[in-house]
N, C-alpha and C positions, 0 to 999 in steps of 0.2 A: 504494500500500500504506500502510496507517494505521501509526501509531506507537503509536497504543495501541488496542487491540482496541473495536469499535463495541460495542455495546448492542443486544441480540439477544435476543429471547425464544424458545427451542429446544421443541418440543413432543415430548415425551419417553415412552417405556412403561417404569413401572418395577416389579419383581415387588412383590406383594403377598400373601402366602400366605394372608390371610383370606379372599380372595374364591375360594380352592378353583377348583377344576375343572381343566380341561385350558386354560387361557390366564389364571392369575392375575395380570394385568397391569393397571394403570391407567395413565390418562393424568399425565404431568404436567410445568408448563413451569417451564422451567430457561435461568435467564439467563445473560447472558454471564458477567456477576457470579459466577455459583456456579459458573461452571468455571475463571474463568480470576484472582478477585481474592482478593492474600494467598495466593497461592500460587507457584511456580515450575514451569510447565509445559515441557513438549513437544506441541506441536498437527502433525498430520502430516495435510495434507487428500489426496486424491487423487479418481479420475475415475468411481470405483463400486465399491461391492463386489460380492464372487462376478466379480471380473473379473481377468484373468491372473496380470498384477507384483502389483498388490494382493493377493489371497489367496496368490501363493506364496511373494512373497517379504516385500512392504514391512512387512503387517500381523504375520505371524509374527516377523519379525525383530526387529519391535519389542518385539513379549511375551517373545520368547526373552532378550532383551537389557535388559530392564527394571530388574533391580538394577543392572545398571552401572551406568545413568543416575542412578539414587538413591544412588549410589556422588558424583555427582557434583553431590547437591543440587537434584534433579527431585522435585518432586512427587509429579505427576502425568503421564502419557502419553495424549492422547487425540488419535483418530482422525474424523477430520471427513469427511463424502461430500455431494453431494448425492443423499442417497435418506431415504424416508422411518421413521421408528423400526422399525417392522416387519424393514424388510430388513436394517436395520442391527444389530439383536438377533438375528435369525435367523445372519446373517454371523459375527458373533462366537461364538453359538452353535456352529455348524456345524464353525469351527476350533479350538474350543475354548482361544477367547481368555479369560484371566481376569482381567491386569495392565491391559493396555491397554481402556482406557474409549471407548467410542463416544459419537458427537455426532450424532445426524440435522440435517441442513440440506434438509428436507425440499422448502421453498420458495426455497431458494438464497438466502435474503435474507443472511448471515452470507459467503457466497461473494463474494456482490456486493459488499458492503458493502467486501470487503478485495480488491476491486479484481481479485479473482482468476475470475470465470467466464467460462467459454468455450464456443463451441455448436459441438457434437461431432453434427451433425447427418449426416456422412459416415460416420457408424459408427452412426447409428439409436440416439445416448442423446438428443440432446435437448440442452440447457444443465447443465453439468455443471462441477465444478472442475476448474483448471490444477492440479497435481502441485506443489505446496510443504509446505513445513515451517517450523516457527520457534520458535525458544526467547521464552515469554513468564514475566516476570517483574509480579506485581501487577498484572495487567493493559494492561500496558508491553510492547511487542517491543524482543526484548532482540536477539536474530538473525531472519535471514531466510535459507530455502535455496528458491531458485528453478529448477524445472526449466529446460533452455534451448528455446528454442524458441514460449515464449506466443503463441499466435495463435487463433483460431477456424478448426476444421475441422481441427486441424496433424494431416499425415499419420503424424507418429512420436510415440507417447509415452513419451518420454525419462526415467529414472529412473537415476538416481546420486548426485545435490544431496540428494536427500531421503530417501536411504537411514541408515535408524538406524546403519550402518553410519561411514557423512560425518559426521554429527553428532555421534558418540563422538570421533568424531580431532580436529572441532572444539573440544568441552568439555575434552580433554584438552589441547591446546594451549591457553587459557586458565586452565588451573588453576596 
């Protein structure tokens, strides 16, 4: 796991209201830089959206619980998968996520890069991220919350470490 966040060019949909119609949306790439430097995040990756723990509970929990963290000098909140912009707008959309910001890792390189991918090829995704979290500062990891268990294929995936829930008790305990 890096110490400070890689260098990552993120291919992005972001709305456009001039291009009218039914999918006002452009492309557009967005570095690590513009998500994670001169500011103080929260990055919470996990193993897809539209998938169980993630829609019911990790991703709501985190929009639910958003001003606390800014209570606590967070930024920003964003959600990292590997899937591509599409799904991950539609995702957000569908829950009607507005606080928490989505990342596509479309190509897993920002996954890989943090040492974090695994091949979930026993549940038919393919290479997909391990379930962590971590508080970044200036583009610095400042924490790390690690699912237990990292392996390729692991039969359980484990969620507790990365619950918006864990990391409020954390932040609060360092204040």
């Amino acid at each position: 796991m890096f110490k400070t966040i890689p260098d990552v060019i993120f291919q992005t949909r972001v709305r456009d209201d001039s291009l009218g119609g039914d999918n006002p949306f452009k492309w557009e790439k967005k570095s690590s830089h513009d998500y994670f430097l001169n500011k103080r995040v929260i990055l919470f990756s996990l193993p897809g959206a539209f998938t169980p723990t993630c829609s019911t509970f990790q991703l709501p929990d985190f929009n639910k619980l958003y001003d606390d963290f800014k209570n606590f000098g967070i930024d920003e909140i964003y959600c990292i998968s590997v899937n591509d912009a599409f799904v991950m707008n539609a995702w957000a959309k569908h829950h009607e996520i507005g606080k928490v910001k989505v990342i596509p890792d479309g190509s897993a390189e920002f996954t890989r890069k943090m040492g974090m991918l695994v091949k979930k090829d026993n549940l038919g995704f393919g290479l997909r991220s391990w379930r962590y979290a971590m508080i970044i500062d200036n583009n610095e990891v400042v924490q790390t919350f690690i699912e237990p268990g990292f392996k390729d294929n692991a039969e359980d995936d484990p969620y507790g470490e990365t619950s918006p829930q864990n990391i409020l008790k954390y932040l609060k305990q360092e204040s």
